[in-house]
N, C-alpha and C positions, 0 to 999 in steps of 0.2 A: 592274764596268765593264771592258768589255776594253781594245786598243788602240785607238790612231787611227792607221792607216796610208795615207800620202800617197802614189800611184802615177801613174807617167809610163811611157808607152812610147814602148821610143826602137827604129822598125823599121831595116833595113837603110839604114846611114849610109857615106857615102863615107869611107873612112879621111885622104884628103887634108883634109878638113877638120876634125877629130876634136879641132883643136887648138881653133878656133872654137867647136863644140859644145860639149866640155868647159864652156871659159868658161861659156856659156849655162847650161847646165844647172847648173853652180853657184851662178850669179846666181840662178839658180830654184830652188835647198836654201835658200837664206839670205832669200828671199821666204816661200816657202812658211814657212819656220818662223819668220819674224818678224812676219807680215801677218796668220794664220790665228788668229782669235777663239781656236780652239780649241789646245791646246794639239799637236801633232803627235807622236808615238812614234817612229816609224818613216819613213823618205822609200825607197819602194822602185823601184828601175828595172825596170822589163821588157825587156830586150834582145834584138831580132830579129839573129840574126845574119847577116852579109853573103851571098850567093850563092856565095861560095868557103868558106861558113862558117867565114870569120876573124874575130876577132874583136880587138882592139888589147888587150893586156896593161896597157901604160902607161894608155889611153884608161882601161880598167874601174879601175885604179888611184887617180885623180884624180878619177871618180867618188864612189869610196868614202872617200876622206878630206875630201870635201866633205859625208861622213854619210850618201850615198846606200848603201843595200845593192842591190847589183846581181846579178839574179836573171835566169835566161834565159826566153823567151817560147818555153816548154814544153808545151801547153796541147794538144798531141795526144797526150798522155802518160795512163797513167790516175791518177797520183798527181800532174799538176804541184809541182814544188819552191815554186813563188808560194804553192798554197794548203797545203802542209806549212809557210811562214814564218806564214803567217795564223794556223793549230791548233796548231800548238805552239806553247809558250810562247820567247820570242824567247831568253834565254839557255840553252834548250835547244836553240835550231835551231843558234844559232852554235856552240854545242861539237859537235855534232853534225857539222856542215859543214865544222869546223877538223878535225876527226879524220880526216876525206872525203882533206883535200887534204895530210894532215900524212906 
């Protein structure tokens, strides 16, 4: 049986309120994985980045320690990064993506 991965996409966001959203979307890690019959794996974000394609360092930070893995909304790409988390096996994507950024 493979995973169960939980996905949100969050398109371009005002960074002034980033602090608000955050909150939100962690109230919704801690639903999602406590509410869902089913057991969840993964909680993955999709991220549109803004028109100046910035994107808040801290914001993706707070993300990720609320469990989200935060993933950019790639998808005019021919390999998107979303569907290389989905086919690989997940503690090979993250060594993989730690080595990327190491």
């Amino acid at each position: 049986m493979g995973r169960v991965v939980a996905i949100q996409v969050l398109f371009a966001f005002d960074l002034q309120y980033k602090n608000n959203r955050a909150r939100q979307l962690i109230a919704d890690a801690w639903m999602i994985r406590a509410l869902l019959e089913n057991k969840v794996d993964d909680l993955v974000m999709l991220l549109e980045k803004s028109e100046d394609n910035k994107s808040s360092t801290y914001f993706i930070n707070v993300l990720e320690s609320a469990g989200w893995t935060v993933l950019p909304w790639d998808f005019a790409k021919k390999q998107p990064l979303f569907m290389e988390f989905i086919l690989e096996e997940r503690e090979v994507f993250y060594e993989r993506i730690a080595k990327v950024y190491a």
